[in-house]
C-alpha positions in Angstrom: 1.4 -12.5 -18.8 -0.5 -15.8 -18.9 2.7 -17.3 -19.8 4.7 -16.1 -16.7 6.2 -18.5 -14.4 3.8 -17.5 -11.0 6.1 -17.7 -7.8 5.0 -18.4 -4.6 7.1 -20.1 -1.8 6.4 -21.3 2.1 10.1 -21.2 3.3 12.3 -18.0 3.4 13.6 -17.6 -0.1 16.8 -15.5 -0.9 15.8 -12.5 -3.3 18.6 -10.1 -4.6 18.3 -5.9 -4.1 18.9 -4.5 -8.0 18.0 -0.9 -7.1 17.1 1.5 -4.2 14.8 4.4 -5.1 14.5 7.0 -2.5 10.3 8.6 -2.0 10.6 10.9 0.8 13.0 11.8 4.0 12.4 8.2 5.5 11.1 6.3 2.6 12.3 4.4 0.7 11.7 1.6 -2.6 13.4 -1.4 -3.0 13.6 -3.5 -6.3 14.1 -7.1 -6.2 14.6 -9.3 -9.1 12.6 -12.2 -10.4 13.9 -14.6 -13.3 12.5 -12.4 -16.2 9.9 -14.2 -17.4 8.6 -14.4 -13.6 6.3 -12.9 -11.4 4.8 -12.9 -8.0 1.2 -15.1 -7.0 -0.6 -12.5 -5.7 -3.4 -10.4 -5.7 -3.2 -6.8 -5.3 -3.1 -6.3 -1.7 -1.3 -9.8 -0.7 1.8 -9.6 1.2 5.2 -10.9 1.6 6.9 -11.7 4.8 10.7 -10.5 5.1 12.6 -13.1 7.9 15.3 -11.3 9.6 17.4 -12.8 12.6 19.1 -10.0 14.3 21.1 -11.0 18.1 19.9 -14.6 17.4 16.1 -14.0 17.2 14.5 -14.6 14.2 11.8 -12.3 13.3 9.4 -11.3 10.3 7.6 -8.5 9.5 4.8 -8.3 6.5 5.2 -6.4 3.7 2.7 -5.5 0.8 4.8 -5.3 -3.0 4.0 -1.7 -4.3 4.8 -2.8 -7.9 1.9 -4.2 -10.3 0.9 -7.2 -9.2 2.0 -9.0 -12.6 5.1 -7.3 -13.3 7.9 -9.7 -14.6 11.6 -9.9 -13.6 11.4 -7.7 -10.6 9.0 -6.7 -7.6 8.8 -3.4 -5.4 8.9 -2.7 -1.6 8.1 0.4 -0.6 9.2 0.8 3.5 9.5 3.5 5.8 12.3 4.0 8.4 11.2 3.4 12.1 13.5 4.4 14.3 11.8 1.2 16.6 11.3 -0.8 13.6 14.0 -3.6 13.3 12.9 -5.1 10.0 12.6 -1.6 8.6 15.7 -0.6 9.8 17.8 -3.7 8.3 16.6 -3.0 5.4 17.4 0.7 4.8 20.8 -0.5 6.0 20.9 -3.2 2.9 22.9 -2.3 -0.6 22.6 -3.1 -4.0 23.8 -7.0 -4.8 23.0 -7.8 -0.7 20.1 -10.7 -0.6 17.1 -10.5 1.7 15.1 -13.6 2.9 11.3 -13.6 2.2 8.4 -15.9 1.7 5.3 -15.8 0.4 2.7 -13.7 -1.3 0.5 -14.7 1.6 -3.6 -13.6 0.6 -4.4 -10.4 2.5 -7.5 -8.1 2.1 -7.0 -7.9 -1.8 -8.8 -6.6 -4.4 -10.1 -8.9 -6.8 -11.5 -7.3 -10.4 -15.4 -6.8 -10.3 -15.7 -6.8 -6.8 -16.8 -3.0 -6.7 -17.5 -0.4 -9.2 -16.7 2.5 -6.7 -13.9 2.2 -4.2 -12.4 4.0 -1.3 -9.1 3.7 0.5 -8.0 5.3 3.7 -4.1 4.8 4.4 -2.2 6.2 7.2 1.4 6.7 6.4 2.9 3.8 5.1 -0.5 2.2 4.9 -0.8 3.7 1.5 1.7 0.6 -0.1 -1.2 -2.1 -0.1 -3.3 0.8 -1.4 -0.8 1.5 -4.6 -0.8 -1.5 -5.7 -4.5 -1.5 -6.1 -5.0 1.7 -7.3 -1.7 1.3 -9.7 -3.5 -2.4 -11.0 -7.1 -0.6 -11.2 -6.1 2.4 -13.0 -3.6 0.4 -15.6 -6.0 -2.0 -16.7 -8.3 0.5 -17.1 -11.0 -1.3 -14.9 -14.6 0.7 -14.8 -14.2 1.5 -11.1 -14.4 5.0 -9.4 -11.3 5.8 -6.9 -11.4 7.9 -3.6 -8.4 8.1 -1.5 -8.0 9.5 1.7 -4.4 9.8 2.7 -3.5 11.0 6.3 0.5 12.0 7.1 2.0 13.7 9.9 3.5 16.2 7.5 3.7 16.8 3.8 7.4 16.1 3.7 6.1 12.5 4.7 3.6 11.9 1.6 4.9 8.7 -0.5 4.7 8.6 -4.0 2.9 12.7 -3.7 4.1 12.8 -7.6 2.0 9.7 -8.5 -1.3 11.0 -7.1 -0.7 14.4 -8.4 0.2 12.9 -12.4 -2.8 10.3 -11.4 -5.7 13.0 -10.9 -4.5 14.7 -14.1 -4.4 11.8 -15.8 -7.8 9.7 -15.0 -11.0 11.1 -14.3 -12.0 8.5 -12.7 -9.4 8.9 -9.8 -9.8 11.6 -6.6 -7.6 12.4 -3.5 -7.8 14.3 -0.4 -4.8 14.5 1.6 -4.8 15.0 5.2 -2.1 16.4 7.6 -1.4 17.0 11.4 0.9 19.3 10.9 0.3 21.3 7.5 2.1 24.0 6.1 0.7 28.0 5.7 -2.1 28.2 2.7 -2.4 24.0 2.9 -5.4 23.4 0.5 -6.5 19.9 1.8 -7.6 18.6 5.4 -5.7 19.2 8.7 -5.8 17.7 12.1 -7.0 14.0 11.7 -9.5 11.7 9.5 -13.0 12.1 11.0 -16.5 10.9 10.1 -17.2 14.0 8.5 -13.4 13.5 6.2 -15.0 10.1 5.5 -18.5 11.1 4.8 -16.9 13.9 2.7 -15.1 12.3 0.5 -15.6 8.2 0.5 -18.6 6.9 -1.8 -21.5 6.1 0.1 -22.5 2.6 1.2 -24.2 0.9 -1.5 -24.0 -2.9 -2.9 -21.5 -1.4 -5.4 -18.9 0.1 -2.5 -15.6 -1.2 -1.0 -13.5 0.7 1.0 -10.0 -0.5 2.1 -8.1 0.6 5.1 -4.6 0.4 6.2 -2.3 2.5 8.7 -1.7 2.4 12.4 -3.5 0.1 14.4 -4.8 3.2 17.0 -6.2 4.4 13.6 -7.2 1.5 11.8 -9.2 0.7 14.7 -10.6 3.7 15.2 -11.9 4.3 11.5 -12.8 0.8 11.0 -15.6 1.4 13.8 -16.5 5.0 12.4 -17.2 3.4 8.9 -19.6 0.9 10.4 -21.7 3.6 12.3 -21.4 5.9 9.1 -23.5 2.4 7.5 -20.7 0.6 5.5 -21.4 -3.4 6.2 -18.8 -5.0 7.9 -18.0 -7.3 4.6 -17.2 -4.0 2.2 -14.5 -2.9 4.7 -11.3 -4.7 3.4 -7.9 -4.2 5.5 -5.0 -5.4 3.6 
């Protein structure tokens, strides 16, 4: 890995689509190649920008890579379908061998090793892709760090990457999950209705010296939880959004 040829760029930089994965109704991954022995400058957490110009506006939305953070010869988007969203959109629409402009990693709220021993995330919908990267990086490298997610959907046709969180609490100990729905299904075992002080108090770590929590999702709900988490008592530095 130390090896690796580390690629970062400033100006919208032509990367090719190798394969299309599909994760639930509306969600799907995308795998872009790298030279093989390259890999993105980031942290887990950092983002890309995608530059689009549709009806002669150029535009760019930010996307966080779901793949680990020092994989070689490729990088994952995962992105879900808005029906409003025209970078989302544009690139459901793409094929395999199409090219799609991007720069960057560009720092976000990342994690970086040692910064906490127990961490929580709290992900709204496609929020959870910043989040898989950490937890995928954490968990991997085996790094002595206690994992609590909370992941809120609408429905449970809409949880991305369900499998990984299901092979992830059989396989490490030191990884929980509580899921959340709005509209669960009959005999639901996890949370309904919405994320709420007593969801976080529930099932985050307490705020000590050795706590982080991350949060991404909607900006209604980021907004929302991000002030809930301070009056619960986490300091305002231990509450990352990526």
């Amino acid at each position: 890995m130390n090896s690796a040829i580390r690629i970062k760029t400033t100006v919208p930089t032509p990367y090719t689509l190798r394969a299309i994965e599909t994760d639930t109704h509306d969600t799907k991954t995308f795998r872009f190649e790298l030279p093989a022995d390259a890999t993105l400058d980031m942290l887990p957490g950092d983002f890309l920008y995608i530059h689009v110009t549709l009806n002669g506006k150029t535009i760019k939305r930010a996307y966080t890579p779901s793949s680990l953070p020092d994989s070689t010869g490729f990088f994952d988007l995962t992105v879900k379908r808005y029906e409003s969203g025209l970078v989302s959109k544009y690139l459901h629409n793409q094929c395999i061998g199409d090219t799609v402009l991007m720069s960057g990693p560009n720092p976000g709220g990342h994690w970086v090793d040692g910064m906490a021993t127990r961490v929580g995330f709290v992900a709204g919908g496609t929020g959870i892709t910043p989040m898989i990267s950490i937890i995928r990086w954490i968990l991997t490298k085996r790094i002595d760090a206690e994992l609590f997610l909370i992941f809120a959907n609408k429905t449970e046709a809409d949880i991305i990457f369900r499998q990984e969180w299901e092979n992830d609490i059989r396989e490490y100990r030191n990884f929980h999950c509580h899921h959340v729905l709005e509209q669960p299904p009959a005999g639901w075992p996890h949370g309904t209705g919405r994320v709420t002080a007593d969801v976080l108090r529930t099932h985050l770590p307490p705020p000590t010296p050795d706590t982080c929590v991350f949060l991404c999702g909607p900006p209604p709900m980021v907004d929302t939880l991000e002030t809930t988490l301070k009056e619960l008592g986490y300091p305002e530095q231990t509450i990352i959004l990526p």
